[in-house]
Steps between C-alpha positions, in 0.01 A plus 500: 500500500555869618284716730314648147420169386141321674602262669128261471322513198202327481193525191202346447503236762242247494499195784139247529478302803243278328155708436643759724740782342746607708730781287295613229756704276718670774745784426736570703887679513705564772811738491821324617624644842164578618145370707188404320252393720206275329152544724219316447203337705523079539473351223620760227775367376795640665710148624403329192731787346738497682542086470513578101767750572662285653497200244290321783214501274473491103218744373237412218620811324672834529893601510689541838841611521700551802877617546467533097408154488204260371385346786407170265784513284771545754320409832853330611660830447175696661544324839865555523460881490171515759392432827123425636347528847233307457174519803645223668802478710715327324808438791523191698437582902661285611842619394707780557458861272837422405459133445187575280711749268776271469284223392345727258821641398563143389217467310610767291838269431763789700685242726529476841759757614272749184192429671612587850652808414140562300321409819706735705511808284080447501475476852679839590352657208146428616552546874518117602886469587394471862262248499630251155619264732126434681285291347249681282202369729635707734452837256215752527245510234753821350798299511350193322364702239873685456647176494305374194618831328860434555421128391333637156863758463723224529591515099530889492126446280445821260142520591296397776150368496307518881230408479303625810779474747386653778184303563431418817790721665447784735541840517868487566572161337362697135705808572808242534465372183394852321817627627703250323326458235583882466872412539472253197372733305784739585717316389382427127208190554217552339209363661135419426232447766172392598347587783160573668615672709432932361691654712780311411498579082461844675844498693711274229363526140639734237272399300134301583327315205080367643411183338154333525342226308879426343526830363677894569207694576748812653833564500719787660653647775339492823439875440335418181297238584354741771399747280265272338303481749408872492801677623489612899237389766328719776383229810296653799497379808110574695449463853168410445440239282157572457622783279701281260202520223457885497889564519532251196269718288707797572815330372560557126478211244371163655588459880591185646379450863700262730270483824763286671726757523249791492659648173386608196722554179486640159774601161546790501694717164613831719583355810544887695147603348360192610579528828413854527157414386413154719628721812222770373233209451533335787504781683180646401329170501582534880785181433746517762785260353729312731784535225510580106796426298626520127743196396585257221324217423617191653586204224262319691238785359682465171508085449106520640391714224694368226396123583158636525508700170627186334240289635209744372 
């Protein structure tokens, strides 16, 4: 497999849970070497995917190669050349980092003095070299979750499925594990994630595909994706937030009003015209805004009205 070839393929998935259809002809392919990040609200699909990738799960119909291979016809061969971070921790806390990798490094048949020269080269490579002699119950949230990435690298895996791996960490625990899963990436791994977490398809995906109801309903960069949603956005921020309803009506297209935040927000096509003419509005409405800005849509903004679109 070379950096041209995709490195996922999947067509026409199909997976029933009963009544209830949980991948209803997916398509899907990820370029080897790269992030693809899979959103989707509960519920759409996205870990029952990633359990067919990888051969955890047999499908009811479709075609799903990974590393150039069928995942039913050679799942042996599949699992030797992946890795999966699942939701769950999957270390034992009551052992050491290194003792956890070495026991996993034995799973994967390397041998004793193999797996501890595994364990160590993980543990410097992911910042744990300090601390692989504490017992994980003694790691931060961060730490844990960088652990269970090391655990899931132990066989040098082609591709990587996570699969929402920084739930439940905070802010500096998830920029620990973006960082190295940056690092992977660097050097060759190709990895595929889900997440609920926006922001972070925004910082780590080259690519983002949005699945609802088991199916691709967008696909693209983040950029992309963005522009679907009507290109820029002009948000003003009132003093008054009595005002919110006459400054919406001055805002061009159809205004959103957040009275939380005392902000109202619009798409906008010529972002510098835009604001030249909201300043002029308000202004002679007698408006004095607090602040006015012209940005991007978030991929919160994005995922909202391509969920909703769907579900029209």
């Amino acid at each position: 497999m070379t950096d041209h070839d995709p490195a996922i393929v999947v067509e026409g998935l199909r997976k029933n849970y009963g009544a209830k259809r949980a991948l209803d002809g997916l398509d899907l392919t990820v370029r080897a070497g790269t992030v693809h990040a899979v959103l989707g609200p509960n519920g759409a699909g996205k870990t029952t995917a990633v359990r067919i990738m990888s051969t955890l799960l047999r499908p009811e119909a479709g075609r799903v190669e990974v590393a150039g291979l069928d995942v039913r016809e050679d799942a042996d061969q599949v699992r030797s050349r992946i890795g999966l971070l699942g939701q769950s921790a999957a270390v034992d806390e009551e052992l050491s980092g290194r003792q956890n990798l070495e026991m996993f490094g034995r799973l994967y048949h390397l041998g004793a003095r193999r797996a501890g020269v595994r364990a160590d080269e993980l543990l410097a490579r992911f910042g744990l070299a300090d601390t692989g002699k504490k017992a994980v119950k003694q790691y931060s949230g961060g730490m844990r979750r960088r652990l269970d990435l090391a655990a899931s690298l132990i066989s040098r895996p082609q591709v990587l499925f996570l699969d929402e791996p920084t739930t439940g960490l905070d802010p500096r625990g998830r920029t620990e594990v973006w960082n190295s899963v940056r690092s992977l990436v660097d050097g060759g791994t190709t990895v595929l994630l889900t997440t609920q977490y926006l922001e972070e398809a925004d910082q780590l995906a080259d690519r983002i595909s949005v699945i609802d109801h088991g199916q691709v309903i967008a696909a693209g960069t983040a950029d992309e994706l963005k522009t679907k949603t009507g290109g820029d956005r002009i948000d003003v921020v009132l003093h008054d937030a009595s005002q919110l309803a006459l400054a919406a009506s001055l805002l061009p297209g159809d205004a959103v009003v957040d009275e939380d935040r005392r902000m109202v927000s619009a798409s906008v096509s010529d972002r510098m015209a835009a604001l030249t003419e909201t300043v002029r509005a308000l202004a002679a409405s007698g408006i004095e805004p607090e602040d006015i800005a012209v940005r991007r849509p978030t991929l919160d903004e994005v995922f909202l009205h391509l969920t909703k679109e769907n579900a029209a």
